[in-house]
N, C-alpha and C positions, 0 to 999 in steps of 0.2 A: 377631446384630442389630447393624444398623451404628449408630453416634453421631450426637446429636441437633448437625446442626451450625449448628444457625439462630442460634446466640448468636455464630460466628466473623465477627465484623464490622469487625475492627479489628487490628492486630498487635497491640495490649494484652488481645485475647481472651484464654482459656486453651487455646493448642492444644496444649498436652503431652499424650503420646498419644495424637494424632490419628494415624488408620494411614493414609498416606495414600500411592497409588501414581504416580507421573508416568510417563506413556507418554511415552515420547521423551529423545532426551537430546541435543539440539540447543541452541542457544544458549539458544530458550524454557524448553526442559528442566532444562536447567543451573539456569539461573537460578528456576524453582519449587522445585529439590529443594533449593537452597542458603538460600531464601529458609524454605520451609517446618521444614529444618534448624534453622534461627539460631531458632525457634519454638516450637522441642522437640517437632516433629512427629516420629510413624516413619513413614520414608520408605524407601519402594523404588522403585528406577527402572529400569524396563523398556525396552529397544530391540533393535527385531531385528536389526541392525544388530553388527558385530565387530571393525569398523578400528581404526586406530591412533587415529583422532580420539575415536572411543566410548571406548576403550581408556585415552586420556591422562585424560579426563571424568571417567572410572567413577573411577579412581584419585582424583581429586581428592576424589570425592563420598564413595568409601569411609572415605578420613582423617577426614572428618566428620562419618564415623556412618551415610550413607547406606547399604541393602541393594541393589546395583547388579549388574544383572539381565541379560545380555547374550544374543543370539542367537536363530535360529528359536524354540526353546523356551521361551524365558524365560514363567514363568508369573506372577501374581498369585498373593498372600497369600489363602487364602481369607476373611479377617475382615478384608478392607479395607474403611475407612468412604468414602472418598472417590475418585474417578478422579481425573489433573491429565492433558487430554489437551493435547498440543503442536499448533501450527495445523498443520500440514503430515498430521494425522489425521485423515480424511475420516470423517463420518458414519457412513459405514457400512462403516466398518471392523471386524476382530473384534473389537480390544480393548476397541470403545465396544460395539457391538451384545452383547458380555458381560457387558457391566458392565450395559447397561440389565436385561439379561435377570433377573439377581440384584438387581435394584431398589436398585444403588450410586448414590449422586449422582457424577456429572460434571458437571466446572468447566473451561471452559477458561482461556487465560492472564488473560484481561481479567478473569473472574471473582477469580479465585485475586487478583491485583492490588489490583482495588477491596476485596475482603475484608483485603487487607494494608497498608492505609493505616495513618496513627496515629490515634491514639482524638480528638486536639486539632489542629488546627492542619492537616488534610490539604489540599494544593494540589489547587484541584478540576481539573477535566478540560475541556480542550476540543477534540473529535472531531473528525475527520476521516475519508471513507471516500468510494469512489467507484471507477469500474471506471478508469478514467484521473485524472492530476492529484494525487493525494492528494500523492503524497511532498513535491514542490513546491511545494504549498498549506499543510502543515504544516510546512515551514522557513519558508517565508514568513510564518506564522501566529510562530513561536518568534523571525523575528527583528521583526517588531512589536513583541510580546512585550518583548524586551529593549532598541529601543527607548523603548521608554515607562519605564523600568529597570523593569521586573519582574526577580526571578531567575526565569527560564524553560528548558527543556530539551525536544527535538523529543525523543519516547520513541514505543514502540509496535515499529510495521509499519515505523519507522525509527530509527537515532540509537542511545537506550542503550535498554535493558531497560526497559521498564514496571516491570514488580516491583524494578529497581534506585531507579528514577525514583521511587516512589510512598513509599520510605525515606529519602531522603534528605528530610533536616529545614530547609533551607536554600530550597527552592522554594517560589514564590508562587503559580508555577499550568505544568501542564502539557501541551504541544502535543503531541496524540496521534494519531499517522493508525493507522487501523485497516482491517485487512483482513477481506474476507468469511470468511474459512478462522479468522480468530480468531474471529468472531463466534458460534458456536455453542457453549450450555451457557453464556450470559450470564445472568443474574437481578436481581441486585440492580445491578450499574451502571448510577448515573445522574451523566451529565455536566451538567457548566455548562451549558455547549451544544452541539451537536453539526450538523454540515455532510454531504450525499450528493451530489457534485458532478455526476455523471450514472451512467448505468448503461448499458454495454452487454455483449452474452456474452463471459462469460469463466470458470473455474474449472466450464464443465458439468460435466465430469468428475469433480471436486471433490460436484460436490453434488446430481448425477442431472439435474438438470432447470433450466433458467434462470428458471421458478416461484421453485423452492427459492434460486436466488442470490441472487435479487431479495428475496425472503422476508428472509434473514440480512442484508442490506444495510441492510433497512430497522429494526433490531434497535438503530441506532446510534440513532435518536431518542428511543428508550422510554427514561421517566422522565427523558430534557430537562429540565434546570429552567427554563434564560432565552431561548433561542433554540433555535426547530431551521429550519436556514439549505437552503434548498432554490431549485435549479436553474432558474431560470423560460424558460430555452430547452430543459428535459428536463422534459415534466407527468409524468415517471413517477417524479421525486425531491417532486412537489409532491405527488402522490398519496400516499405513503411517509408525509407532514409531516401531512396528513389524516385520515392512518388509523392513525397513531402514538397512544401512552400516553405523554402529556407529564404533567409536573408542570402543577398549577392555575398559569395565570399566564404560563406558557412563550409567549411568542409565534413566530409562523411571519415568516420574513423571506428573501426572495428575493434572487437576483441574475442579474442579466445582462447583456449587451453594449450594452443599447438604455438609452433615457431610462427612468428607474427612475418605478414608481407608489410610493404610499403603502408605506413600510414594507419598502422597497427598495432595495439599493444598484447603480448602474449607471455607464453611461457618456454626459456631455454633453460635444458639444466639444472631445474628448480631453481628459477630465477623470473618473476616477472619482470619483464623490458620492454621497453618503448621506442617503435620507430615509428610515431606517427609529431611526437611533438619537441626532437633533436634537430638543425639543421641537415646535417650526412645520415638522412633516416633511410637513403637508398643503397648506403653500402654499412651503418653502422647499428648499432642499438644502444640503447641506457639504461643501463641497471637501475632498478625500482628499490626491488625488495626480493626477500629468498622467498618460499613455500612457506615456509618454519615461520616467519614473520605473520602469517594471515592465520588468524585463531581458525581452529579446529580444523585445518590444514583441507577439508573436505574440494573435490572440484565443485562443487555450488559456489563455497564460501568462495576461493581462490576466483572465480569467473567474477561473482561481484565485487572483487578486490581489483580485479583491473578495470571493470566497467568504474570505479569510483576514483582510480588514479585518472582512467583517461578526461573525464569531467576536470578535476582539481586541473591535471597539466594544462585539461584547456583555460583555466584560467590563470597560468601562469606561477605553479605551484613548484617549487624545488624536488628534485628527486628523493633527497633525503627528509623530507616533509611525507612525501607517501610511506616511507619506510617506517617512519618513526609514528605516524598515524594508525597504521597499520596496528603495529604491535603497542597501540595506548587503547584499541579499542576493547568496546568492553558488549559485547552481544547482548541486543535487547532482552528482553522476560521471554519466557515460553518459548523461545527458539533453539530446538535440540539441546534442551536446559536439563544436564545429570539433576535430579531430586534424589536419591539416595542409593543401597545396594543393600538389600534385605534377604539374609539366607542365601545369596552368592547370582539371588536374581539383581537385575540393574533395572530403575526405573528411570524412563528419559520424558521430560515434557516438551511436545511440540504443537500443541493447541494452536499456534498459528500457522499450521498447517493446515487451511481455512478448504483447499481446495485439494480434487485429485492429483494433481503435477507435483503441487507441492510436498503431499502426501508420500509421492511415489520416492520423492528425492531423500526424504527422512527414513524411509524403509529401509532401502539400497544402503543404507548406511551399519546395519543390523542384521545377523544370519544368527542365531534362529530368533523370531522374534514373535512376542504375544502383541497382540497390536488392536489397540482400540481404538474405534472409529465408528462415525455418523453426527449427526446434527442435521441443517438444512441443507442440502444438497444443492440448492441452486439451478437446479436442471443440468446437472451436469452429468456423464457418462462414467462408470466405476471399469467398464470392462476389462478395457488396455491396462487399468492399476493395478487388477488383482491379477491378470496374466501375468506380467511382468513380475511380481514379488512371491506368488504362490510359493515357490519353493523354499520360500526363507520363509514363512510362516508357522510358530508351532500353534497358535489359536488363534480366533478374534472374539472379542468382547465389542456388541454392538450396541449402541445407546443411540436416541435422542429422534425424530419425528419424522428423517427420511431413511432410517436405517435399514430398510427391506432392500432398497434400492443397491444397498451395498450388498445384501445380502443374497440376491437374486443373481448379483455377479458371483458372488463365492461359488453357488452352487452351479453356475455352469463351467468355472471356470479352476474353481479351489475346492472339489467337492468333497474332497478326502480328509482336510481341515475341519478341524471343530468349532464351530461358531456357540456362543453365548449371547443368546438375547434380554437384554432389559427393558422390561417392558413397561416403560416409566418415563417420564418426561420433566420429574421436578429435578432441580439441581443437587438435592440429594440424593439421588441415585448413584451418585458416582463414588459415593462409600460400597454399596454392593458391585457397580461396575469394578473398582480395585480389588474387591473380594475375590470375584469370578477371574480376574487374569493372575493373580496371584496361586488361584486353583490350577490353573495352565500351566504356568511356569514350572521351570525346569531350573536347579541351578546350572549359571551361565548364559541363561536364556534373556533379552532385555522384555520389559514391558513398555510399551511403545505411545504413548498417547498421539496420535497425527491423524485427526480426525476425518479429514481430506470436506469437511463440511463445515458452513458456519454454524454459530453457537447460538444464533440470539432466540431458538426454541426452546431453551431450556435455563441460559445463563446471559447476565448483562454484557457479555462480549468475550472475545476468545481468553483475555485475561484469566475473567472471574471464573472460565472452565479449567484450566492451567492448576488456578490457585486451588481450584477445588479436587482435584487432581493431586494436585501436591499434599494438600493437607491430609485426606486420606490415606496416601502412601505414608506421609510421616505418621499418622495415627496407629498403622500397623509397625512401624519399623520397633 
């Protein structure tokens, strides 16, 4: 019979001898087994997984008490009270679809997190989640944030560790972007407030159906306390804010590009302003910030600038804190990152440009452009992307394990475009991929890395494709 864990609501809980297993042993992994450790849980950690990386981990976890569990076989305890499943473990995986089988609770990180605040004084949360924009939206949210001098920290789906973030006794409040792949086996988190900036496919594979994604997306409003901040040019983030379990009280607060209604933050006269968190917000507004103030001025960037003031306002952030945020931020790696300008071609890295949507928003930004793209696809559809950008394209350069897929779109849709296939899968390749869009290019023309697919076929994460991207661009310059 497993343990009654509805009392674990705090690190001042009693979790001594909590048996508790974490699937995975990845950064999130790590840091559950080390977290629920320091707790005086018993902890086993499972991966099937055997490298040197598992290998240097387990070691750590071992000196600490951890039972660390490596390879095809590694089984579960049978008298486990608790799952701790890592995000990169899909649903219906076996080690979840086991555990449900035997009626174990499963937590994933966000869970495990919010249970592991402190009993006094926890910096609450302010969400972030969305199929594009998050990362950028919550550094931009953290440096508001600090700012205003909060002591703040960007944690989650970026930055440091949630469960590192949610122990330390020094923070005021926490910028949190979240991912759909964390979001499942959430219960009891509820954020200050929480943001869905829009939603398009991505992670099918992840979660069987774009239903189901959208489903887990929309997981980030429930139990809301003060705002739950939704997309007024996406009615499927407004929908989400409708059909949400907010706290009594919680208000719905929009944003978007156009002059803002009641309750609203937008854009007049290249000015973002705010009539959702002024008193006279029915006949007045409040200047924010100009256009000019939001790096690289683009409407993505600007829509996530006001999704991250309307969070901060909801916590009670000064006007002139989102301004002066604004223009202190400093735009993650690989996010439409200039790497050089060689023979009068420009190279731009957007590696995390993981999916189509997001792919399509880094194109639109470029006329005439070479544009390199593939990785894992995800199950996702190329069609609408390459309709939409065809005409700004002067070639594509295609790399990496589902690149046909992208390629099958070109040709119904881009046929007249010259495609370059790499038919290669190791992460060097991407010295010949820069070779071959270099052969395309035009002076004036940019070369585009925005993959619209993930990387982990080929490279440790969209970083290490970014960096390796780069380095070959600088190798020719």
């Amino acid at each position: 019979m497993t343990r009654d864990l509805s009392g674990l609501v705090s690190s001042a809980s009693d979790w001594s001898g909590v048996r508790a297993v974490v699937a995975g042993i990845g950064i999130a992994g790590f840091a559950a087994a080390d977290a629920l450790l320091d707790v005086g849980a018993d902890v086993t950690v499972m991966d099937s997984g055997n490298g040197d990386r598992q290998r240097e981990r387990a070691a750590v976890l071992e000196i600490l008490g951890a039972d660390v569990r490596l390879g095809d076989n590694a089984s579960a305890p049978p008298d486990t009270d608790v799952y701790i499943v890592s995000p990169g473990i899909a649903p219906h995986a076996h080690v979840i679809v086991s555990a449900q089988q035997r009626d174990i609770p499963i937590w994933g990180e966000l869970e495990l997190a919010w249970r592991m605040r402190p009993a006094q004084g926890a910096a609450p949360w302010l969400c972030v989640t969305g199929t594009n924009g998050k990362t950028t939206t919550t550094l931009m949210l953290d440096a508001i944030l600090r700012s205003a001098g909060l002591a703040s920290t960007a944690a989650g789906n970026v930055g440091a560790s949630l469960l590192d973030a949610v122990r330390r006794p020094d923070l005021d409040v926490i910028a949190t972007e979240v991912s759909a792949t964390q979001m499942p086996f959430v219960e009891s988190m509820s954020p200050e407030s929480a943001a869905c900036l829009n939603l398009a496919p991505d992670h099918v594979d992840f979660f069987g159906t774009m239903d189901s994604y959208a489903w887990h997306k929309a997981l980030v409003y429930r139990h809301a306390q003060r705002a739950a901040v939704y997309n007024v040019d996406d009615p499927v983030t407004e929908q989400m804010v409708r059909d949400a379990n907010v706290v009594e009280g919680c208000r719905a607060i929009g944003f978007g590009l156009g002059i803002p209604g009641v309750s609203m933050l937008g854009v007049v006269d290249g000015v973002l302003v705010d009539r959702a968190f002024i008193e006279d917000r029915r006949t007045a507004a409040q200047e924010l910030a100009s256009v000019e103030d939001v790096p690289g001025s683009s409407p993505a960037n600007i829509a996530n600038a006001l999704a991250a003031a309307a969070l901060a306002r909801s916590h009670g952030v000064p006007p002139d804190a989102v301004r002066d945020g604004l223009r202190s931020f400093t735009p993650a790696p690989h996010r439409i990152a200039t790497i050089a300008e060689v023979g009068g071609v420009l190279f731009v890295d957007d590696s995390k440009a993981t999916n189509a949507h997001a792919a399509q928003t880094s194109l639109r930004s470029f006329d005439p452009v070479v544009w390199i793209a593939g990785g894992q696809a995800k199950g996702q559809d190329f069609d609408d992307l390459v309709r939409s950008v065809a005409p700004r394209l002067r070639g594509v350069v295609l790399l990496g394990i589902d690149r046909q897929v992208i390629a099958e779109a070109l040709r119904r849709h881009a046929p007249d475009v010259t495609v370059v296939d790499i038919d290669r899968v190791d992460s060097d390749a991407m010295v010949e991929v820069v070779s071959a869009a270099c052969e395309l290019a035009q002076p004036g023309d940019t070369v585009l890395l925005a993959p619209g697919c993930a990387s982990w076929d080929m490279f440790r994460d969209y970083g290490h494709r970014g960096d390796a991207f780069a380095d070959a661009v600088r190798s020719r310059a």
